[in-house]
C-alpha positions in Angstrom: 6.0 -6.1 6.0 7.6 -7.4 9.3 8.1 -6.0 12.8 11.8 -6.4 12.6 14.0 -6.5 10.5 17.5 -8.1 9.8 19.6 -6.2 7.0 21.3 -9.3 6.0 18.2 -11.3 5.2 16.0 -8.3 3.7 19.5 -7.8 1.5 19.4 -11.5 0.8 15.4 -12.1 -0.1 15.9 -9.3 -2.2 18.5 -10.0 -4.3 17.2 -13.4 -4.7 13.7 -12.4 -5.9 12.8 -12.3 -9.3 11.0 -9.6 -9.1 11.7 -5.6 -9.2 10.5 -5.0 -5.9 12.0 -2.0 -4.5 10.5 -0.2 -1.4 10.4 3.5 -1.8 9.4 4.9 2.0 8.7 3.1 5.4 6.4 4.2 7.9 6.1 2.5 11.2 2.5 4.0 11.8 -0.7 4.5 10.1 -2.5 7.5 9.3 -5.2 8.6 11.6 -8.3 6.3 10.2 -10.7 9.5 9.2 -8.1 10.5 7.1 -8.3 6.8 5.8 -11.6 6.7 5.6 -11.5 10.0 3.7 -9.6 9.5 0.9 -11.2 5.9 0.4 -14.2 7.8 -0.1 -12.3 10.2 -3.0 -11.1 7.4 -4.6 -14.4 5.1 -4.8 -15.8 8.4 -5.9 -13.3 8.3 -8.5 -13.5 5.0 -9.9 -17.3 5.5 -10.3 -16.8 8.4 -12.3 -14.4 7.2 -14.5 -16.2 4.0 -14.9 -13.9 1.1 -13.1 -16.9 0.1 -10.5 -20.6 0.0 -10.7 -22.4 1.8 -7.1 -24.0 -1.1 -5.5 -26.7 -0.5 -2.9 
């Protein structure tokens, strides 16, 4: 993530990385933070249903 961004050094990093990291989408904002805070909610929910955390108090 970066404020700016210089095509010949993101082309650069990128083809030297050894890694398949590809970026799909950019978005220069974030959603609006109940919205956030909603779907953090659905997907603790989730997870405790399926098993992957444990509720704590």
């Amino acid at each position: 993530m970066c404020a700016a961004k210089d095509d010949a050094v993101v082309e650069y990093a990128l083809s030297r990385s050894t890694s398949s990291t590809l970026v799909s989408s950019y978005t220069e904002y974030l959603p609006d933070k109940k919205l956030l805070e909603e779907k953090l909610r659905e997907l603790t929910d989730l997870a405790l249903e399926m098993g992957e955390i444990e509720e704590t108090d």
